[in-house]
N, C-alpha and C positions, 0 to 999 in steps of 0.2 A: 585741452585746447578748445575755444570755443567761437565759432566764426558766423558772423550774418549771411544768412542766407533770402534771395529775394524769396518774395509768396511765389508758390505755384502756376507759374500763370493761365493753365487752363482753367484749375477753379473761377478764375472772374467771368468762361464765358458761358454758365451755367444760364444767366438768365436772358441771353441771349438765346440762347439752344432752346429754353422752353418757350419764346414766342416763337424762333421758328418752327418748334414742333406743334404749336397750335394754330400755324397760319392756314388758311382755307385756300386750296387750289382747285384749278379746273380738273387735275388728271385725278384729284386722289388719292396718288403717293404718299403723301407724308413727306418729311422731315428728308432732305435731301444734305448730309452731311460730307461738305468739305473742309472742314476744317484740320484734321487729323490727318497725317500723309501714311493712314493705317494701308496694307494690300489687301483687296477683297479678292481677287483669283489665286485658283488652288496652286499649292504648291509642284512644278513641275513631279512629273511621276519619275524622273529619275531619281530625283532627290529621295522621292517618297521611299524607293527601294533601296537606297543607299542607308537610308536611316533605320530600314526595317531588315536589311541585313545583318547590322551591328547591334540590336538590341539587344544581345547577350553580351552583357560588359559587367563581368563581377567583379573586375580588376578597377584599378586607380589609373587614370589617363594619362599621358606626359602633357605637362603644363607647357613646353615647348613646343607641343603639336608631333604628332610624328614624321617620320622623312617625306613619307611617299606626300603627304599634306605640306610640307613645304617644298618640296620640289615640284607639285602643284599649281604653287603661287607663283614661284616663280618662273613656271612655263609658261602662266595667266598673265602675267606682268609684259610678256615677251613676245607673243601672239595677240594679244588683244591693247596692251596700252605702249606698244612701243618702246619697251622697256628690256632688254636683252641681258643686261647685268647684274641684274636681282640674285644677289647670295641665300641661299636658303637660309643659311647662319644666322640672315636678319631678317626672319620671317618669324610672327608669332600669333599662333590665333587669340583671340579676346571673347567675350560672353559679349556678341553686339559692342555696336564701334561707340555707344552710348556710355557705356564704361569706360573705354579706354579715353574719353575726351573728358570724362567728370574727373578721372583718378592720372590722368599723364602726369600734373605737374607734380603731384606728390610720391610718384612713382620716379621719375627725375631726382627727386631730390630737392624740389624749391620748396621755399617757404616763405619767412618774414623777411619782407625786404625785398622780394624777387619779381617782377612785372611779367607780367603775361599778357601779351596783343593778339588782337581777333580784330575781326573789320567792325564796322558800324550798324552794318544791319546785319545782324546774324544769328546763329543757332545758341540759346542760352548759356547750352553746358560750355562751353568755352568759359564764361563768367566764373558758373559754380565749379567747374574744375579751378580755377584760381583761389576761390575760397576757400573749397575743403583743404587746397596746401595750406594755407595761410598764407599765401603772396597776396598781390595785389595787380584785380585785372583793370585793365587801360584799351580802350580806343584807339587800335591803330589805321586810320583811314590815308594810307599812303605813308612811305617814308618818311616824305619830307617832312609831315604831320609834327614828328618827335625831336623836330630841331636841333641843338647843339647837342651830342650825346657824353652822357659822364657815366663812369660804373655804377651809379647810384639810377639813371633816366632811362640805360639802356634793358631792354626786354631781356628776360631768359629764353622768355620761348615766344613765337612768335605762330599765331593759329593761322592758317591760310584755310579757303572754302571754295571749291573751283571743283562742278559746278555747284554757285552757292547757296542754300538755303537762310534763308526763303525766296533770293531774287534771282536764281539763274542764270545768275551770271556768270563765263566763263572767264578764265585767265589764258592769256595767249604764252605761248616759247618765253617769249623777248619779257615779256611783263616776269614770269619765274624767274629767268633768269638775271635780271636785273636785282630781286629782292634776295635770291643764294648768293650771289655776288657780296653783296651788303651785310648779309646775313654772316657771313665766312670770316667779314672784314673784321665784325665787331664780336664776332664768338656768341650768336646768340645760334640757338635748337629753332628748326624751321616745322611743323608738324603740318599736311596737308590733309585737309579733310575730302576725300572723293569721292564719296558713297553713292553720289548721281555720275558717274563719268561713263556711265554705258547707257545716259539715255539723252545721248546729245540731238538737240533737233536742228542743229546750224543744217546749212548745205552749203555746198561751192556754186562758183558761177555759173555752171552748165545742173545746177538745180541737184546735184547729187548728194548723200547723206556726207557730211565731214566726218574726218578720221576722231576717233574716240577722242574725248576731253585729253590736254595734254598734263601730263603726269609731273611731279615736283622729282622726282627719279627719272625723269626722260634727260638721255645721255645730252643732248640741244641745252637740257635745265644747269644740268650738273659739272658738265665738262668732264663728267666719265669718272668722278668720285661722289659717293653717296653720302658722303662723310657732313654730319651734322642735320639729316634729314632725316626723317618719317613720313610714309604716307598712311593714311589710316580709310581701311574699305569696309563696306558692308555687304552681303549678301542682303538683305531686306530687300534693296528696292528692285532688283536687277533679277534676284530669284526667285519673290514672296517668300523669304525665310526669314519673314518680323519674328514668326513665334518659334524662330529654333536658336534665337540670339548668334549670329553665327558670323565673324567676323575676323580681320585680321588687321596687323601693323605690320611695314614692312621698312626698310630701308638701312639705314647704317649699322651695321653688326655690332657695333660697340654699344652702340645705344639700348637697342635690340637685350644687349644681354643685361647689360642694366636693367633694364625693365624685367625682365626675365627670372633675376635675383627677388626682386621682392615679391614677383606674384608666385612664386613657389616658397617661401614664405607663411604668404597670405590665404594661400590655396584658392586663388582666382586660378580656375581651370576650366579651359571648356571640353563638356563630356565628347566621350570616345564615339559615339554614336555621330552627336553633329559633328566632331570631327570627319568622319567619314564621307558624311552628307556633304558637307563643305570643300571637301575634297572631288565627290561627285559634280558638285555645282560648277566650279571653277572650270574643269574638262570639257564641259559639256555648251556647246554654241549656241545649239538648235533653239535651247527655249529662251536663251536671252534676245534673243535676235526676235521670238514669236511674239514674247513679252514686251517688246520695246514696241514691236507696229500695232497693239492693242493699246497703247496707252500714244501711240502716234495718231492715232484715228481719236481716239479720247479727248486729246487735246483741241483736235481741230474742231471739233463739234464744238467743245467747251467755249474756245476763244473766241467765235462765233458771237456765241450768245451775250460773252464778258464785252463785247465790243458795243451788240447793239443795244446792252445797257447805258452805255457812256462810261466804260468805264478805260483809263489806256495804259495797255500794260509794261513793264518797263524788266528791261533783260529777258528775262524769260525764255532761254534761249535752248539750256539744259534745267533737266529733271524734272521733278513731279509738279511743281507748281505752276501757277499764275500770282505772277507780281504785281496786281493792278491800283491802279486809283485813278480815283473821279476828285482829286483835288481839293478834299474836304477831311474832316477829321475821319479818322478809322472807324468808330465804333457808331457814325453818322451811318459810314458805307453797310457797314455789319448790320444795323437795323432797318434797312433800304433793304439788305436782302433777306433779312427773316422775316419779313413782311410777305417776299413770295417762298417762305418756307425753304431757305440756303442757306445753310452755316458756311460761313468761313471762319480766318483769326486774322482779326486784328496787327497790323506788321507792328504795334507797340511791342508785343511778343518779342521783338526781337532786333528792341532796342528805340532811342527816340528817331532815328534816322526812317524809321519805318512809320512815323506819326500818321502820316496819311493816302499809307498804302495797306491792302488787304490780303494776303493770302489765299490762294482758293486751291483745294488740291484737285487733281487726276485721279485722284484713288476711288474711285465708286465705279459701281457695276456700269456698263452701255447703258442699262434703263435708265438708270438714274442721273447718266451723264447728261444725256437726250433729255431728260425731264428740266433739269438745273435748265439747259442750254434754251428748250421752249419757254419756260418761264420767263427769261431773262429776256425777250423775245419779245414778247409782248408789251403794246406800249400800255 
């Protein structure tokens, strides 16, 4: 089989990167990099121990994660996202939620012939998971979008992104439960991407933090069956466990096993080590909750700065970015800021709906936040 795939899209912002790395500032710094939503703080210390507990693994893992790690999730589903009827049975960890978005639809079962929908401005692999099946991905920006539906127009699966990257945008109850509704009607797989849903920065009227992003499994979404749904999480952003690939899929057990069939197979496994780590992660409050007000101060400084640039941000309401623009083409904005030594990416990245919006991430140390946000500052 052999199927197009687009270019990489970071290789284009190579020459971009080198004039911001050779722009001249007052502070001296260097090269202030947001572009990449990499975590630059340490890995909580529990995790650290949990990982260095189990490094003695001469055994083969279970590809289905072990219990005490699914009964984990689903205690994490139920204390933290409002989620109380999470079956263990449809829990399964994944090598990073990056896999399991490139390889879903082939792991489903689609292929030639078969539509795969993502929103408009979004995260790539949605796309390239469509290709490597051999379906064909589609633009779905709203229902109504897809007009009269035939077995031939309607989607297999249908990618949701709440909250979304790159724009931060949440999905409210009513808005989920409107698209599972439709979703049920027409027999299409709902797969929710939610790997920002623990760093929501909405608040209620009295100024207070809002209850965690609402979940495509919240009982309000589902009407108390999970049936034809998946939610798909990551530790990365919530734990800083980018570099332990450490992830899971959760929701309808049928599905769940399906999936489950070909990665044991395939021996997509994730080790017994970050399995454990993963399991510590999920348990443990303290450092997400520590993690979230370090990248809440992060942000306020940041968007400070994005502001008195001219630039106005849009959604940005959860997770690691700034969705901004100044109403010009991207790669105009992008050399505007590597002028004062700030990478961002370009929101073509992530699709044309993003033409003339920029990206800017959270992820850089205080100094560097403080630096980006001075610079910006300046007229």
């Amino acid at each position: 089989m052999s199927f197009a795939l687009p270019d990489f899209p970071w290789d284009s912002l190579a020459p971009v990167k080198e004039r911001a790395s050779s722009a001249v500032t007052a502070d001296g710094l260097g090269l202030v990099d947001l572009s990449v939503g990499t975590p630059v703080d340490p890995t909580p210390a529990v995790v650290q121990e949990a990982l260095r507990s189990a490094s003695d693994a001469p055994g083969y893992p279970q590809t289905w994660g072990t219990p005490s790690l699914r009964e984990a999730v689903a205690q994490w589903f139920a204390s933290r996202r409002g989620v109380p009827d999470v079956d263990p049975d449809g829990v399964l960890p994944t090598v990073g939620s990056k896999e399991l978005v490139a390889w879903l639809p082939t792991l489903l079962g689609l292929g030639s012939g078969d539509i795969v929908g993502f929103p408009s401005a979004a995260y790539p692999t949605y796309d390239v998971g469509a290709r490597l099946a051999g379906a064909t991905p589609q633009v779905v920006d709203g229902l109504a979008a897809l007009g009269p539906l035939t077995p031939s127009t309607t989607p297999k699966l249908l990618w949701l992104n709440s909250p979304g990257n790159p724009t931060g945008q949440v999905l409210g109850v009513e808005h989920l439960a409107k698209v599972v509704s439709w979703a049920r009607q027409h027999g299409v797989i709902v797969a929710s991407d939610e790997c920002y849903a623990e760093l929501d920065w909405r608040t209620d009227r009295g100024g207070h933090p809002a209850p965690t992003t609402p979940s495509i499994l919240d009982p309000r979404v589902t009407g108390g069956s999970h049936e034809g749904l998946l939610c798909v999480y990551s530790l990365s952003k919530q734990s800083n466990l980018a570099g332990y690939r450490a992830a899971f899929v959760a929701g309808d057990p049928r599905l769940v096993k399906q999936i489950l069939e070909v990665r044991k197979h395939a021996g997509m496994i994730v080790p017994w080590p970050v399995q454990v780590a993963l399991t510590a992660a999920v348990g443990d409050v303290a450092h997400v909750e520590a993690q979230k007000a370090v990248y809440a101060a992060r942000r306020e400084t940041l968007l400070a700065g994005v502001r008195a640039f001219g630039l106005e941000t849009t959604h940005s309401e959860a997770g690691l970015y700034l969705w901004a623009s100044a109403g010009e083409d991207a790669w105009s904005t992008l050399d505007r800021l590597a002028a004062r030594g700030i990478l961002a990416a370009p929101g073509t990245f992530y699709g044309p709906a993003g033409a003339q919006h920029v990206r800017i991430a959270l992820t850089a140390s205080d100094e560097r936040i403080r630096a980006a946000a001075d610079r910006l500052s300046v007229d």
